[in-house]
C-alpha positions as CSV (number, residue, x, y, z in Angstrom):
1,X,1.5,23.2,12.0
2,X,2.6,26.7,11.1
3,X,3.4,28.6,7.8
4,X,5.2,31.4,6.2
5,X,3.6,33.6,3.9
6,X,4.9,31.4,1.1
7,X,2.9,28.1,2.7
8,X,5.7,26.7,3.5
9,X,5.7,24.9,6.9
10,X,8.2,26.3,9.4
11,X,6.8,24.4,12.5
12,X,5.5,20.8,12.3
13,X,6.0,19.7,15.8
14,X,2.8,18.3,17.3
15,X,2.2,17.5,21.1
16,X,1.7,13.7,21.6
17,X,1.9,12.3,25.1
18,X,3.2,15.2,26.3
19,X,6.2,15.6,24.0
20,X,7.1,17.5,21.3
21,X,7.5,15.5,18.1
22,X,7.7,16.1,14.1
23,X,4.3,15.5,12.9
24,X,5.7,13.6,9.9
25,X,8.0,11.6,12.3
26,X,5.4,10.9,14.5
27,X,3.0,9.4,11.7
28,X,5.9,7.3,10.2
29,X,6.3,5.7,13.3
30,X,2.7,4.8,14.1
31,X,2.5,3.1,10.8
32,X,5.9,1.3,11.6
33,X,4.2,0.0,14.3
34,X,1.3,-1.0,12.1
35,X,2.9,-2.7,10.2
36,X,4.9,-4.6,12.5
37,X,2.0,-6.2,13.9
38,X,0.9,-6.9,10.6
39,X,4.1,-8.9,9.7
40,X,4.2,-10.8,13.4
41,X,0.6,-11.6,12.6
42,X,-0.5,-12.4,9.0
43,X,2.2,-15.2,8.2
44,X,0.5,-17.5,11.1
45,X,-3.0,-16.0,9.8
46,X,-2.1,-17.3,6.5
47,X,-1.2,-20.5,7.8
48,X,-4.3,-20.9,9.8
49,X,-6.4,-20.1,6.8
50,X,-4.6,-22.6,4.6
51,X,-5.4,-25.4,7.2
52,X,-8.9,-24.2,8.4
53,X,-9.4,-23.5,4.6
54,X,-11.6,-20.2,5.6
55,X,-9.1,-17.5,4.0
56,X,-12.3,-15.8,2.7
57,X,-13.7,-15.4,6.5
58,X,-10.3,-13.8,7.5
59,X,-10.4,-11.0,4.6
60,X,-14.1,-10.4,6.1
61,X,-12.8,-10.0,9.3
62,X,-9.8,-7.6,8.4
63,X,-12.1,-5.7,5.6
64,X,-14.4,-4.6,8.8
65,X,-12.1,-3.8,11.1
66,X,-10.2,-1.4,8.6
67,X,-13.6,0.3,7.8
68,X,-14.6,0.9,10.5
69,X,-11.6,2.4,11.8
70,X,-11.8,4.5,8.7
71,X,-15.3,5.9,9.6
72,X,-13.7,6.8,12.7
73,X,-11.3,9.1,11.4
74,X,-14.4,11.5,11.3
75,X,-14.0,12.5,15.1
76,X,-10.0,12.9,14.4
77,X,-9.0,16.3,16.1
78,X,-5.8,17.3,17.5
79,X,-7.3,17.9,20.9
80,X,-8.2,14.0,20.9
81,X,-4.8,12.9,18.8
82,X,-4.8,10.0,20.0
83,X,-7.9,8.7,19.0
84,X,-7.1,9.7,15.2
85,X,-3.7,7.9,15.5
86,X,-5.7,4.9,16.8
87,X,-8.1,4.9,13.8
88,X,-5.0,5.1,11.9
89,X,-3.5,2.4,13.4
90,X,-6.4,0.0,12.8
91,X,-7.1,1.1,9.0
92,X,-3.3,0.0,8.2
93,X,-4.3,-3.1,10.0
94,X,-7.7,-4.2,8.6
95,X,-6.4,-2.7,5.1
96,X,-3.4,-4.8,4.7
97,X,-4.4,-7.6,7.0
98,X,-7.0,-8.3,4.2
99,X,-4.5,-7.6,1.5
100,X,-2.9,-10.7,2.2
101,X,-5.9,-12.9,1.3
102,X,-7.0,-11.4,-1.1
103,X,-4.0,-11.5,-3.4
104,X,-3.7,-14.9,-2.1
105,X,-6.8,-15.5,-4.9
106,X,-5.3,-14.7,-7.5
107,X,-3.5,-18.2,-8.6
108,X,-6.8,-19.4,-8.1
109,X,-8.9,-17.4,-10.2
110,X,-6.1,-17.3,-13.3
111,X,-4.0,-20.4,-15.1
112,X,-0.1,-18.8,-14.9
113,X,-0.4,-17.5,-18.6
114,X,-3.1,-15.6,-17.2
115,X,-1.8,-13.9,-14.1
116,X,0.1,-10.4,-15.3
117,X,-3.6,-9.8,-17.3
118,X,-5.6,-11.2,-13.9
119,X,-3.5,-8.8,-11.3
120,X,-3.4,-5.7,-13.9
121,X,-7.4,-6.2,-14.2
122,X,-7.7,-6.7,-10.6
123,X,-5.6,-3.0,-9.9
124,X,-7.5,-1.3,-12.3
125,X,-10.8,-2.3,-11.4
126,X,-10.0,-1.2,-7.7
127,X,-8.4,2.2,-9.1
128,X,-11.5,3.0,-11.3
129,X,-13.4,2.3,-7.7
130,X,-11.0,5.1,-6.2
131,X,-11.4,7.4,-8.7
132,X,-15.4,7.0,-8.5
133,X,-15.4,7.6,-4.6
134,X,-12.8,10.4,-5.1
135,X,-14.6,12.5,-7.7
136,X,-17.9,12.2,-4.7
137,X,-15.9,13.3,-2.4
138,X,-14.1,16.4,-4.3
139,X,-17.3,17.5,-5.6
140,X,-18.7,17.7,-2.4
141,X,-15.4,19.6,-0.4
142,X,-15.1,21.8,-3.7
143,X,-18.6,23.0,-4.0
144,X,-19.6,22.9,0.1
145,X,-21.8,25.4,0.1
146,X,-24.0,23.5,-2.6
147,X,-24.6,21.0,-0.4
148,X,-25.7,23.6,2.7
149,X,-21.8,23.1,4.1
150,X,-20.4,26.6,6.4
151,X,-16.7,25.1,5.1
152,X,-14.6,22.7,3.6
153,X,-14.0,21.0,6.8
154,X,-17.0,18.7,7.6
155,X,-17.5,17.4,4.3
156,X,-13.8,16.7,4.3
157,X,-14.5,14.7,7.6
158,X,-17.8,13.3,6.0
159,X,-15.3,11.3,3.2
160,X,-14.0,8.9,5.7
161,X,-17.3,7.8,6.4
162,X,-18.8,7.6,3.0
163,X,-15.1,6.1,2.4
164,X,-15.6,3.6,5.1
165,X,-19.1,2.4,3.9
166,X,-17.7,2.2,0.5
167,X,-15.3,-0.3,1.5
168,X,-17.5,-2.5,3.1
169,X,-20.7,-2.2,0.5
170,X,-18.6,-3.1,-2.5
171,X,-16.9,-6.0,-0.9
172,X,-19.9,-8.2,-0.5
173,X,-20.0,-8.9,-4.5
174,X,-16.6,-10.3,-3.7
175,X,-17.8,-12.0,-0.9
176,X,-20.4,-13.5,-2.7
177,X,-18.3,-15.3,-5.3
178,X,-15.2,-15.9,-4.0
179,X,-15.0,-19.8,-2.6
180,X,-13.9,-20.0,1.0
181,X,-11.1,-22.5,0.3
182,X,-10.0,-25.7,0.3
183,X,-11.5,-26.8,3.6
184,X,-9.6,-29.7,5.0
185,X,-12.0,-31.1,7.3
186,X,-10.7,-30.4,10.4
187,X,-12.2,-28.9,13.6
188,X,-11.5,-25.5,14.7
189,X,-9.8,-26.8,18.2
190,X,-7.2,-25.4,20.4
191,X,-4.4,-26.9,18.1
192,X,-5.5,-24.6,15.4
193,X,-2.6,-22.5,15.8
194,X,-0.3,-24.9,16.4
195,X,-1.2,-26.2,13.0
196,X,-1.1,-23.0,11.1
197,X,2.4,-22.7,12.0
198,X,3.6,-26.1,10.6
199,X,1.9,-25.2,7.5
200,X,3.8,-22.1,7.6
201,X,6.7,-23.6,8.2
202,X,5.7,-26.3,5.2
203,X,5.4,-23.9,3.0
204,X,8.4,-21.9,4.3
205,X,10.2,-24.7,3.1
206,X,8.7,-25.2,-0.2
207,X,10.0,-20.9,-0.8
208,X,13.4,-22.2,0.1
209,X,13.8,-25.2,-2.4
210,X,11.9,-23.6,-5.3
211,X,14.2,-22.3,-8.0
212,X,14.5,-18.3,-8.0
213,X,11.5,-17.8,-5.2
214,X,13.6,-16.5,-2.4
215,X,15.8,-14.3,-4.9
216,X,12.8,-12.6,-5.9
217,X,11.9,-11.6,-2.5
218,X,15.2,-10.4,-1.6
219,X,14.8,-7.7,-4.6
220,X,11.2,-7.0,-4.1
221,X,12.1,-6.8,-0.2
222,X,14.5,-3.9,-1.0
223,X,12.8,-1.8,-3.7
224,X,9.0,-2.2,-2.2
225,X,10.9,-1.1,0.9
226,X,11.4,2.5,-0.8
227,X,7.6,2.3,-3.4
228,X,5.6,2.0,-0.1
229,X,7.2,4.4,1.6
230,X,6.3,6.8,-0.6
231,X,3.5,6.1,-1.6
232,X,2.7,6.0,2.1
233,X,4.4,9.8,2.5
234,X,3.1,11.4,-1.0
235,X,0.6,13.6,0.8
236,X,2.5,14.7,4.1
237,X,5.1,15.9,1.5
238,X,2.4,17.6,-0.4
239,X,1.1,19.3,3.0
240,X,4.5,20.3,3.8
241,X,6.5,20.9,1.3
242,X,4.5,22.7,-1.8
243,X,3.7,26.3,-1.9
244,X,-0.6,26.0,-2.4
245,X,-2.3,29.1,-2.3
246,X,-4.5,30.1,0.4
247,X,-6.9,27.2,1.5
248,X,-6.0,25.2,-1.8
249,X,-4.0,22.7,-0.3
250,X,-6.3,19.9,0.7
251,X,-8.0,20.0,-3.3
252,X,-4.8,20.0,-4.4
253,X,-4.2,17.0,-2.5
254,X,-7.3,15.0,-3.5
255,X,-6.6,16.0,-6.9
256,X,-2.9,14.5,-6.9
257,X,-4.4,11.4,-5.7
258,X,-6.8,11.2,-8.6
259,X,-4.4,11.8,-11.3
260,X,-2.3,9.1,-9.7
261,X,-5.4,6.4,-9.5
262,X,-6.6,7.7,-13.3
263,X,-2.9,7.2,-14.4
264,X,-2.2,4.1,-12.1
265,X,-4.8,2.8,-14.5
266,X,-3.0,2.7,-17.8
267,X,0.1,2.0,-15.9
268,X,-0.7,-1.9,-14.6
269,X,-1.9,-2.6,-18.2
270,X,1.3,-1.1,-20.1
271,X,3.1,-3.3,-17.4
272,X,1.2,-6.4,-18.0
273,X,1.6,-6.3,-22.1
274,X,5.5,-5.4,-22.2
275,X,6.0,-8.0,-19.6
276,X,4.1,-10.7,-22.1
277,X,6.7,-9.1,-24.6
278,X,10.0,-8.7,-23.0
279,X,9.5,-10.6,-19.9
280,X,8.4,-9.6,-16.1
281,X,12.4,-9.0,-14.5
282,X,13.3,-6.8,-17.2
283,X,9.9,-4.4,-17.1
284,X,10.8,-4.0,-13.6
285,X,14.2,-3.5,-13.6
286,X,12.7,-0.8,-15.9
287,X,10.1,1.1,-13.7
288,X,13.0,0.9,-10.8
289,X,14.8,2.9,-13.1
290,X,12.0,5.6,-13.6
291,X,11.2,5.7,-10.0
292,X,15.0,7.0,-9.4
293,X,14.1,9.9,-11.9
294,X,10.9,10.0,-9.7
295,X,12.9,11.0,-6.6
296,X,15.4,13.2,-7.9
297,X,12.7,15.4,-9.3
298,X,10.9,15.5,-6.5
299,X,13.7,16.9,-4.3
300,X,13.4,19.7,-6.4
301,X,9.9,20.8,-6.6
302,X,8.0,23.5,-5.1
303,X,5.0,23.8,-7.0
304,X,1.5,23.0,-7.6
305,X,2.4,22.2,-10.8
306,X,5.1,20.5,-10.4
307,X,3.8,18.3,-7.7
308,X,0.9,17.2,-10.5
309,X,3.4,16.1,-13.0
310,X,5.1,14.2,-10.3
311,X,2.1,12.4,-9.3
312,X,1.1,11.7,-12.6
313,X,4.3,9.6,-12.9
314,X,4.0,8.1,-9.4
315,X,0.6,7.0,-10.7
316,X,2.3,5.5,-13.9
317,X,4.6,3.5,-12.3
318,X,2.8,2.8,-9.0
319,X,0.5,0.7,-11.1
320,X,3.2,-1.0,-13.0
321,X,5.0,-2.0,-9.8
322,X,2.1,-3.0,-7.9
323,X,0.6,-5.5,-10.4
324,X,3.6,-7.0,-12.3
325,X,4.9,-7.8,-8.7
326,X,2.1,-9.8,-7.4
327,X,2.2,-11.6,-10.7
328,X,5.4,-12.4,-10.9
329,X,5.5,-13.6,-7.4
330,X,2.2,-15.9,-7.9
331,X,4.6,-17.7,-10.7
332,X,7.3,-18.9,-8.6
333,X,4.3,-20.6,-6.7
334,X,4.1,-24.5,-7.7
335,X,1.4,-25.1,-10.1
336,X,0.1,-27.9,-8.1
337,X,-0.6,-25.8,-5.0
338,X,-4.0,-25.4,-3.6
339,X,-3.3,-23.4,-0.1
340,X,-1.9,-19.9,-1.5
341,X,-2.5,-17.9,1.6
342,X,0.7,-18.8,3.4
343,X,2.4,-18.5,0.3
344,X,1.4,-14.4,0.1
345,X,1.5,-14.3,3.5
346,X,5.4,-14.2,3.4
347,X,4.9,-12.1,0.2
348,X,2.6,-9.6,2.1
349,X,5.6,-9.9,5.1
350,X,8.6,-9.1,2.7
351,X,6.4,-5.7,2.3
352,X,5.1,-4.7,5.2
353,X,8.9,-5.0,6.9
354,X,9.9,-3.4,4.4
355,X,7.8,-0.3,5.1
356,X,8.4,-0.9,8.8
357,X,12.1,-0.1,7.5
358,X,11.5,2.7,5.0
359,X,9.3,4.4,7.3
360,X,11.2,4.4,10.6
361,X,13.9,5.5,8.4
362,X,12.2,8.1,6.7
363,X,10.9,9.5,10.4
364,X,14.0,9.3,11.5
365,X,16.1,11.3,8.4
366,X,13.5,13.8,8.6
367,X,13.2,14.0,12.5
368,X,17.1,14.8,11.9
369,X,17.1,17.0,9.1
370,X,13.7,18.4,9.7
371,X,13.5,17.8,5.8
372,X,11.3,15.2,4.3
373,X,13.1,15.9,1.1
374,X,16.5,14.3,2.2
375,X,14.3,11.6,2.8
376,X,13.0,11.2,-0.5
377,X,16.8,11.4,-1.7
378,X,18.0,8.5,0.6
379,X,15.2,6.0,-0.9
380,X,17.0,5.9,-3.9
381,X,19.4,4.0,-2.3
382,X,17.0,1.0,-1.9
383,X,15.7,1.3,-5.6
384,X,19.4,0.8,-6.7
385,X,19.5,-2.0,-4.1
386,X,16.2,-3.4,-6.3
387,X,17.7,-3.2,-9.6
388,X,21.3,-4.9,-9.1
389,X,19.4,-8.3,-7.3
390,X,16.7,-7.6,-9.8
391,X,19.6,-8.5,-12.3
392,X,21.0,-11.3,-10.3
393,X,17.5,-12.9,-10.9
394,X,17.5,-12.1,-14.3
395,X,20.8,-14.3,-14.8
396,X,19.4,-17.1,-13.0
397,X,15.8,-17.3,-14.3
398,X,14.1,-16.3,-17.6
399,X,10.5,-15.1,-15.6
């Protein structure tokens, strides 16, 4: 990656299997991929689970594997790209692979009156975590020399491993109390995936029949589509698209990212007391709203600065989104359910095609326009998409 004297990048072509490609192109598509495997796979996962009743075993499993891969990011170099694009690869998988059992938990840790509170507690808890880890790991980049460092860049390196044993050392208190499931006494045979899939397909069948369930997929669908892609993006725009000052850009990076954990904070409890007041549809036709003014400001900026105040409303609103969505969806699941992981196993799918779109979309506007701004522009389009079946729910259901 090369810049002018005013940091801005004017070649952002890497070499990868012998071609030339745009570096933020190139990155899109290998978490497309990602999360294409994630959506082929964590539906059947989910029904497995649900009929093996060991959903707590599978988060274990995906927990490990992301870690793991995120220590490995250590030895990332762009002689060996393909090893750091491999890492990559497998974080998005064990990350969001485990996502999708552990929000499956949450209708069974909160009664429905509960569950806006639950998943805003739940958010915050794990940004407060971040924020912790980040704080480590800026302290130790900023002040290198402290710590007997010749630069910036091996302590940088040294924050995916102390990132990755993070991950796996804080997850055992979950571990520890979360039950396995509701075990159904069967024996893990060869039929075992033949079994998860009719309890997919059971459950499948219970999202089509309920009252406003598939609705509410269709809009989160489209406006996750656009929140996850730039959320997944935030810092490649950062890289290559602000003017830092000499050597400042990766603090400023780290720095964005803590303002928008700190923030993301306060904004999945603000979500979860106006939704108790004026209702969980409404709030988020609301954020959708704000994450239009989001975008449209961000095509213009240039600046440190300005690249802070954007991140401290990304933050706002990321939180918001995040936890009033899971909520929500856990509401439209029957009461009298006790197998939840297929149920946010299509939830986790909705999302992760969703990216799959965004981001092969975003590569593909920016592999075009050699902008990641027009990008940014064209996601509005899918948080307009949000708000208009957002208000065909609203007509249809009070939640």
């Amino acid at each position: 990656m090369i810049k002018d004297e005013n940091g801005l990048v004017i070649n952002d072509t890497v070499k990868f299997l012998g071609y030339q490609i745009n570096n933020d192109a190139l990155i899109s598509y290998v978490t497309g991929l990602a999360f294409i495997v994630i959506s082929i796979m964590s539906p059947l996962l989910g029904g497995v689970a649900d009929y093996v009743g060991n959903k707590k075993s599978f988060m274990k499993l995906f927990n490990y594997i992301g870690a793991s891969a995120c220590i490995g990011l250590f030895w990332f170099s762009l002689d060996d790209l393909w090893f750091g694009l491999t890492c990559y690869f497998f974080g998005l998988i064990g990350f969001w692979g485990s996502i999708v059992f552990y929000n499956s938990y949450l209708p069974d840790i909160a009664f429905r009156d509960q569950q806006d509170q639950a998943s805003a507690k739940g958010f915050s808890l794990g940004y407060i975590g971040s924020v912790i880890l980040l704080i480590i790991c800026l302290v130790m980049i900023l002040f290198y020399d402290v710590f007997g460092f010749e630069s910036e860049s091996l302590p940088t390196r040294i924050s995916f491993i102390l990132t990755g044993i993070w991950w796996i050392a804080f997850s055992q208190y979950t571990y520890t109390y979360l039950p396995e499931g509701q075990r159904k006494g069967v024996a893990k045979t060869k039929d075992i995936f033949w079994n998860g899939f009719k309890e997919l397909k059971k459950t499948y069948q219970k999202i089509k029949s309920s009252f406003g369930f598939e609705p509410y997929l269709r809009a989160f669908f489209v406006y996750s589509m656009a929140v996850q892609t730039i959320m997944l993006i935030a810092t490649y725009f950062g890289v290559g698209e602000i003017q830092w000052a000499e050597g400042q850009s990766t603090t400023g990076l780290i720095i964005s990212i803590l303002v928008i954990q700190i923030i993301a904070i306060l904004g999945a409890n603000l979500a979860s007391k106006f939704a108790e007041k004026h209702g969980n549809v409404n709030i988020l036709i609301v954020i959708n709203f704000i994450w239009i003014g989001i975008c449209v400001f961000a095509f213009f900026i240039t600046q440190p600065y300005q690249f802070y105040i954007t991140a401290f409303f990304v933050g706002l609103v990321m939180g918001a989104i995040q936890s009033l969505s899971r909520s929500t969806y856990s509401k439209f699941i029957p009461e009298e359910e006790t197998d939840t992981a297929s149920f946010f196993s299509f939830y986790e799918v909705t999302e992760k095609v969703g990216i799959v779109i965004g981001m092969f979309l975003y590569g593909f506007v920016a592999q075009l326009t050699g902008s990641i701004r027009n990008s940014i522009l064209f996601l509005i389009l899918f948080f307009v998409g949000g708000i208009v079946l957002l208000f065909r729910l609203k007509a249809k259901t009070k939640n």
